[in-house]
C-alpha positions in Angstrom: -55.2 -24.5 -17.8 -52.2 -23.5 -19.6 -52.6 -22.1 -23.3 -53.1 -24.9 -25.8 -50.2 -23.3 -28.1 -48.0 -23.2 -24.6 -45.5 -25.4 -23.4 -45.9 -27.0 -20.3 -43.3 -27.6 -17.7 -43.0 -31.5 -17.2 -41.7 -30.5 -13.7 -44.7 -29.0 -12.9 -47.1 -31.9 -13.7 -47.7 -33.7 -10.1 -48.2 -37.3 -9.9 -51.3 -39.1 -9.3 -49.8 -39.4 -5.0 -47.6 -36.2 -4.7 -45.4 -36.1 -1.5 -46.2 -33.8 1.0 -43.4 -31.1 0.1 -44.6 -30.7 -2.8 -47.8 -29.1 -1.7 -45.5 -27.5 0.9 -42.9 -25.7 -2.0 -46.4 -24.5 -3.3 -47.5 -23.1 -0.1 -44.6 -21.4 0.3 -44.1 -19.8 -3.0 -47.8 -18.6 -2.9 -47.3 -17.0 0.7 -45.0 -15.5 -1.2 -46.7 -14.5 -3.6 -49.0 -12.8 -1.8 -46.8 -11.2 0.4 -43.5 -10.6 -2.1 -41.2 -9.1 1.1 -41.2 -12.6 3.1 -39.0 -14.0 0.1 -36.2 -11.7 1.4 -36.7 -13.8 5.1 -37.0 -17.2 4.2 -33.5 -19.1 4.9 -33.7 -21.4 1.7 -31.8 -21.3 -1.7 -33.5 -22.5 -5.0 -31.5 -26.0 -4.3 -33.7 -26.7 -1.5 -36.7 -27.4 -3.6 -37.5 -30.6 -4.8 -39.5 -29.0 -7.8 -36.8 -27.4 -10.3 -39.5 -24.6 -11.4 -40.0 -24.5 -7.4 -36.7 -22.9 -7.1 -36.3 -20.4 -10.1 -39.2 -18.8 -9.2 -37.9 -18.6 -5.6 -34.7 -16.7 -7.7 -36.6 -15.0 -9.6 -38.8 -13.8 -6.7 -35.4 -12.2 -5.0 -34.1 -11.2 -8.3 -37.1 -9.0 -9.2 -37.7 -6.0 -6.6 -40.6 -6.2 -5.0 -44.0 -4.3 -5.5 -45.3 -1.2 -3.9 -48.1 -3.5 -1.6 -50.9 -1.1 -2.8 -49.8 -1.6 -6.3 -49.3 -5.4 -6.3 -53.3 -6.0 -5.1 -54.4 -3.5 -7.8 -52.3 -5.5 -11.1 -50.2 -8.5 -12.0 -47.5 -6.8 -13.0 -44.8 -8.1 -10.3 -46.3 -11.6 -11.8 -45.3 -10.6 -15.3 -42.0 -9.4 -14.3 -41.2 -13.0 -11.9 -42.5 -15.2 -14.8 -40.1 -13.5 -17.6 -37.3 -13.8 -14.6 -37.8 -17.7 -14.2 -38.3 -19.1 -17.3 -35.2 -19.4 -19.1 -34.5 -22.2 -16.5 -38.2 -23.5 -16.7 -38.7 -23.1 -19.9 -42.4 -24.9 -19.9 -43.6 -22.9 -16.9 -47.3 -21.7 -17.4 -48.6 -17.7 -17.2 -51.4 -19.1 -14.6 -49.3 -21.3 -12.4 -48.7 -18.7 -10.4 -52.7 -17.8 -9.5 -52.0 -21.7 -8.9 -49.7 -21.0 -6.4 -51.9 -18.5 -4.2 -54.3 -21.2 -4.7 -52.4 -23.5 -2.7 -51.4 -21.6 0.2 -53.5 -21.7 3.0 -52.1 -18.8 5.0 -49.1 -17.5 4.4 -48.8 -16.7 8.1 -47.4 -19.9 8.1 -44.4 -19.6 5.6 -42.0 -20.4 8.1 -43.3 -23.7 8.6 -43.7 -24.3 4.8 -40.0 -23.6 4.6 -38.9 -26.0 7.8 -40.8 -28.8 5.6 -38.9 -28.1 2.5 -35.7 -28.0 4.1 -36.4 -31.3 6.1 -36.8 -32.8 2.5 -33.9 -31.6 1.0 -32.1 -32.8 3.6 -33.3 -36.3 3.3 -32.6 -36.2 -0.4 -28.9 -34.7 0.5 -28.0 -38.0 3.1 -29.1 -40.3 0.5 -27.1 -39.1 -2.5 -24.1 -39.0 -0.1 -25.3 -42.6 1.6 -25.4 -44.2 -2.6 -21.9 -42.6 -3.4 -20.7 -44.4 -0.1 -21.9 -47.7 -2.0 -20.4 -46.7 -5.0 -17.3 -46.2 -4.1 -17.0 -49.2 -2.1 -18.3 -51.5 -5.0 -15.5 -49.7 -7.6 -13.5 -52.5 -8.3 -11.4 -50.0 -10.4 -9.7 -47.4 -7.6 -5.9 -48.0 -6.7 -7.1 -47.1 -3.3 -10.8 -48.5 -2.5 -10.5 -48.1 1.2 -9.0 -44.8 1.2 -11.5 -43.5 -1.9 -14.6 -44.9 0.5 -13.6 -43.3 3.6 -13.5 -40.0 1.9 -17.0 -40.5 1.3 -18.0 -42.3 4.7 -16.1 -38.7 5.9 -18.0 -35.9 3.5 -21.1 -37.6 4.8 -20.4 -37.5 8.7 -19.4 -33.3 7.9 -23.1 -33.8 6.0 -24.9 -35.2 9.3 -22.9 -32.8 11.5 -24.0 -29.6 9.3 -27.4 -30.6 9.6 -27.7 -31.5 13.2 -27.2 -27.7 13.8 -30.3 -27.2 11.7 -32.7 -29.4 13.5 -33.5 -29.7 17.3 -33.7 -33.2 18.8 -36.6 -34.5 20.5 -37.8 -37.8 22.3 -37.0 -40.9 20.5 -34.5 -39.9 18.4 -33.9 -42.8 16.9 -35.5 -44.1 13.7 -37.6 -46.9 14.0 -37.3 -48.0 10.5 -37.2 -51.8 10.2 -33.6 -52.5 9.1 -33.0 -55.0 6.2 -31.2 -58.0 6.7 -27.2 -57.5 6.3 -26.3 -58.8 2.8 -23.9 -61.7 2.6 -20.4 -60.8 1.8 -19.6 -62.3 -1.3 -17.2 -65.4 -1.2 -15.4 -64.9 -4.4 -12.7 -67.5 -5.3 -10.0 -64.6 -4.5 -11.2 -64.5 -0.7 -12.1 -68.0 -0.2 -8.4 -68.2 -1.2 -7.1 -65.1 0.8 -9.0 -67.0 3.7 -7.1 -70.1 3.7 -3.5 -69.2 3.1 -4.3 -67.2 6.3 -5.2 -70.2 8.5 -2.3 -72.0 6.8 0.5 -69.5 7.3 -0.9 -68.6 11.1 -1.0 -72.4 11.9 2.9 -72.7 10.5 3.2 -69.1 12.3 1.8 -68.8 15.4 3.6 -66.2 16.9 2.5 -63.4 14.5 -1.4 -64.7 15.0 -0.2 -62.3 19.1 0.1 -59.1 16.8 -3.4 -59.3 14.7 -5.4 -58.4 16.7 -7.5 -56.3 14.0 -8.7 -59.3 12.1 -12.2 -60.9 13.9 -14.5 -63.9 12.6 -16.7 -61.4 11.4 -14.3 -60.1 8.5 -14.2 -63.7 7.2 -16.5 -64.4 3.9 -16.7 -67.8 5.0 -18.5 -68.6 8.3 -16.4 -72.0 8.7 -13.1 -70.3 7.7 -13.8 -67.5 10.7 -14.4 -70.4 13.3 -10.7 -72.2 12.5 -9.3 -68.4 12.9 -11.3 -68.9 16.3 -9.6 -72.4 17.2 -6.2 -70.6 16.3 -6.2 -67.8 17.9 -7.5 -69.8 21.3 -4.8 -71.9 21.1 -2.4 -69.4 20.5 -3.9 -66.8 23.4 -3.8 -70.1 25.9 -0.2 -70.8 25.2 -0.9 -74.2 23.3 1.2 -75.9 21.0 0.0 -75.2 17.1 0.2 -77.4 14.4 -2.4 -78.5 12.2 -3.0 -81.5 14.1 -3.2 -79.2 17.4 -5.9 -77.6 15.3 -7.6 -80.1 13.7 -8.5 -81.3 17.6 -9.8 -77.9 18.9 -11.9 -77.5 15.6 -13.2 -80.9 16.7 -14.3 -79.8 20.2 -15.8 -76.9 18.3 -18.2 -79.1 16.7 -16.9 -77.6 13.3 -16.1 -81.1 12.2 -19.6 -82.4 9.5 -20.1 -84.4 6.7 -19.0 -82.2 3.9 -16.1 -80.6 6.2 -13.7 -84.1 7.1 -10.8 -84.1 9.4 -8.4 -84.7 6.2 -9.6 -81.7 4.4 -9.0 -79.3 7.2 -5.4 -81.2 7.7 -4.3 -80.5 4.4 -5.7 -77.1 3.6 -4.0 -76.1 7.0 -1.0 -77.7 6.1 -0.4 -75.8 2.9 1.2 -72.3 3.6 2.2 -69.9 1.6 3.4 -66.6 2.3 2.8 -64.5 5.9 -0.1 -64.4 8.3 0.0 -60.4 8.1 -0.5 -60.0 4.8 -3.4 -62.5 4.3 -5.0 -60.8 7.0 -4.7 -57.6 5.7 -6.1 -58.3 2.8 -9.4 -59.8 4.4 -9.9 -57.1 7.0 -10.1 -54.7 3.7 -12.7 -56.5 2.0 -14.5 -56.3 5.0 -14.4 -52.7 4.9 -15.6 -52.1 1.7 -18.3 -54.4 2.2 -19.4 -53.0 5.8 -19.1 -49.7 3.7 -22.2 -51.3 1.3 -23.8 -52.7 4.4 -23.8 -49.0 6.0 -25.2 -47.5 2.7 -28.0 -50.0 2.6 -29.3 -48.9 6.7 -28.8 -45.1 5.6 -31.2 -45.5 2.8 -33.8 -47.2 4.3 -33.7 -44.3 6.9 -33.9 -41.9 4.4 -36.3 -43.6 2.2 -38.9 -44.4 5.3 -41.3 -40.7 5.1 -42.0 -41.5 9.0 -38.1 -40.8 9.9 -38.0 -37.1 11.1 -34.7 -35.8 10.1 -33.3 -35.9 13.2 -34.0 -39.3 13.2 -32.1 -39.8 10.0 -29.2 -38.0 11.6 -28.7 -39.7 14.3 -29.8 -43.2 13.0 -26.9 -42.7 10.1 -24.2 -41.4 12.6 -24.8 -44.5 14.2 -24.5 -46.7 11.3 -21.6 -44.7 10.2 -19.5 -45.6 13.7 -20.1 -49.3 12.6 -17.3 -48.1 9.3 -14.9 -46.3 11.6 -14.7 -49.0 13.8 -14.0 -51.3 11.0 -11.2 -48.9 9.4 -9.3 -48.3 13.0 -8.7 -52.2 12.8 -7.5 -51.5 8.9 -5.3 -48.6 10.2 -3.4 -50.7 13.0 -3.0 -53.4 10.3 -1.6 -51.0 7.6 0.8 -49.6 9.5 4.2 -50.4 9.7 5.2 -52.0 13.3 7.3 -49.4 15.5 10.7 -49.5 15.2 12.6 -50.7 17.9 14.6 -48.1 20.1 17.8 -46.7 18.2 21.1 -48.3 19.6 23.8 -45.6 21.3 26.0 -44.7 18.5 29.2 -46.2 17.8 31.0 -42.9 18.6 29.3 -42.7 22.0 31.3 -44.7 24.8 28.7 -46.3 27.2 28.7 -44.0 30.7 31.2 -45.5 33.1 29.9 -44.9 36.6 32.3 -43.5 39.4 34.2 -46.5 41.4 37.1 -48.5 42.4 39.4 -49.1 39.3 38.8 -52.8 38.8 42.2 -55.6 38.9 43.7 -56.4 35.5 42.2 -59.5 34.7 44.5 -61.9 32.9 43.5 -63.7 30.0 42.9 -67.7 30.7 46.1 -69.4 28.4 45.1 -71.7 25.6 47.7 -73.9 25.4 50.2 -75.8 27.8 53.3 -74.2 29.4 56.4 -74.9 28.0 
C-alpha cells in the first residue's frame, strides 16, 4: 500500500476485470526486475505497453545501468535508482509497485512470452486507431478531396497490416470468426436521391454513353429501386434495344419493379426529365459509394479488433480482406475519373501522305458543269 501522503498513479489502479496484458506488462516488467540484463533483449519500446507507467519503467530500466547480480539480491538500490528514472512521466507511481511487480511474475523464464502478449495487444490497439481514422475521414464532409484524403488512410493502414504480418506467423484458420455486423444502410440524402435520378434520366435520353460506365453497379445506388432502373437500362442498352422512357418503363415492368407507391407515370416522368450528362451523375454516385464502403470497412475492422478471441493474425488477414472490398471500389472511381484517351494524333499538315511506287495514273478531267456553247 502506497504511503498515505503519496500520490498514486491512476494508471496504475486496475479495474475490477483487467485484460489479460495487463497482468502480462506486469509479468514482464517483474522478470525484469529480477533479472535487470533481459531488458537489454526484449524487442519492445515503451509504446508497446498498454499501461503508460508500464513503459517508463521499461525506459527507465534501459536508461539506468544495470546492477552487479550479487549486489542487486543483497539491496534495492537499482529500484531506487529505476523509480527516480520513471517518474517524471508517472508522476503517481508508488516506491512498492515495484516488489508488486516481482509479485506478479511467475517465472521470468518466460519473458519472451510475456513480451509476444504485449506486442499482440499493441498491435490490436494500432489496427483500430488506423481502422477509426479510415471512418473519419470518410465521414468529413469538409475535405476538398474525400476520396483521395480516405484512401491515404485505407493505404497507411494496408503498410500497417503488411508491417505486422512480418511479426506474426500464420497458423490454421486464419481467418477471424468474429460475427460481422450487418452493413449500415447508405444514407439517401436528398442530394443522392437527386444525383440518382438525373442519372437514369440523362442515360435514358443518352444511351450511348450508359456502353462506357461500366464502373457504376446497382450496388453504388442509395436507393434500391433507383439501382434496379440502372439495371433495366443498361440491359437494354447491352442487348442493343431501342431506349426511351417508354422502352424503359416496359422492361422495369417485366422486372416486377412496377407497385403501388411506384406507378408507371411516376417512373415516365422522372425518366423523362434530364438534365445534364450520364458521366458526370455517375461519377458522382460511384464516390459516395466509396466513402461509404470506406465506413462499412471500418465498422468489420473493428469488430475484429475489438473481439479478444481474434489472434492477431486473424486481425491481419480478416482486415486485408475487408480492405480489398475499398480498392475494388476506388479502381471503378479511377476508370471513371479519368479523362477518356485521346484519339490517335492525325499526320501533320506538313507531312504529305506516303505515295506507294506504281504506274503514274491518267489525267482525269474534270466532269463540266454547264452546257457547251
Amino acid at each position: 500500500m502506497p504511503h498515505p501522503f503519496e500520490e498514486t498513479d491512476d494508471s496504475l489502479t486496475a479495474p475490477v476485470s483487467p485484460p489479460p496484458v495487463h497482468f502480462a506488462e506486469q509479468a514482464l516488467l517483474g522478470a525484469l526486475v529480477l533479472e535487470p540484463a533481459l531488458a537489454a533483449e526484449v524487442d519492445l519500446e515503451a509504446q508497446h505497453f498498454d499501461n503508460r507507467a508500464h513503459g517508463a519503467l521499461l525506459d527507465a530500466m534501459r536508461t539506468v545501468p544495470p546492477p552487479d547480480p550479487e549486489q542487486h539480491r543483497e539491496n534495492a538500490d537499482w529500484l531506487a535508482a529505476l523509480h527516480a528514472e520513471a517518474r517524471p512521466q508517472a508522476p503517481g507511481l508508488p516506491h512498492t509497485y515495484l516488489h508488486t511487480l516481482v509479485q506478479a511474475c511467475p517465472a521470468r523464464e518466460h519473458a519472451a512470452a510475456y513480451a509476444w502478449m504485449i506486442r499482440a495487444e499493441h498491435a490490436r490497439r494500432t489496427v483500430r486507431v488506423h481502422a477509426e481514422r479510415l471512418a473519419q475521414t470518410a465521414a468529413d464532409t469538409t475535405l476538398p478531396h474525400p476520396v483521395e484524403a480516405t484512401m491515404t488512410e485505407a493505404e497507411r493502414l494496408g503498410d500497417l497490416l503488411d508491417q505486422l504480418a512480418g511479426q506474426f506467423a500464420p497458423h490454421p484458420g486464419s481467418l477471424p470468426r468474429t460475427p460481422m455486423p450487418p452493413d449500415a444502410v447508405a444514407e439517401a440524402g436528398q442530394e443522392a436521391v437527386d444525383n440518382e435520378q438525373l442519372l437514369l434520366a440523362t442515360a435514358t435520353q443518352a444511351p450511348q454513353t450508359v456502353q462506357t460506365m461500366r464502373w457504376l453497379t446497382t450496388g453504388d445506388f442509395t436507393v434500391p429501386l433507383y439501382g434496379s432502373l440502372w439495371r433495366c437500362i443498361t440491359g437494354l442498352v447491352h442487348r442493343g434495344g431501342t431506349v426511351d422512357p417508354v422502352t424503359v418503363l416496359w422492361e422495369a415492368q417485366q422486372a416486377g419493379l412496377l407497385t403501388g407507391t411506384t406507378t408507371a407515370r411516376g417512373l415516365l416522368d422522372l425518366l423523362s426529365d434530364p438534365h445534364g450528362e450520364p458521366d458526370h451523375w455517375g461519377t458522382r454516385i460511384v464516390t459516395r459509394a466509396l466513402l461509404h464502403r470506406a465506413r462499412t470497412v471500418s465498422d468489420r475492422i473493428l469488430a475484429f479488433a475489438d473481439d479478444p478471441a481474434t489472434t492477431p493474425y486473424q486481425l491481419i488477414t480478416g482486415s486485408r480482406r475487408a480492405l480489398a472490398d475499398v480498392s475494388s471500389l476506388h479502381a471503378r472511381w479511377h476508370r471513371a475519373t479519368s479523362p477518356a484517351p485521346a484519339p490517335p494524333a492525325a499526320p501533320g499538315r506538313g507531312t504529305p501522305p506516303a505515295i506507294r511506287a506504281g504506274p503514274v495514273p491518267a489525267t482525269v478531267r474534270k466532269p463540266r458543269t454547264g452546257l457547251a456553247r
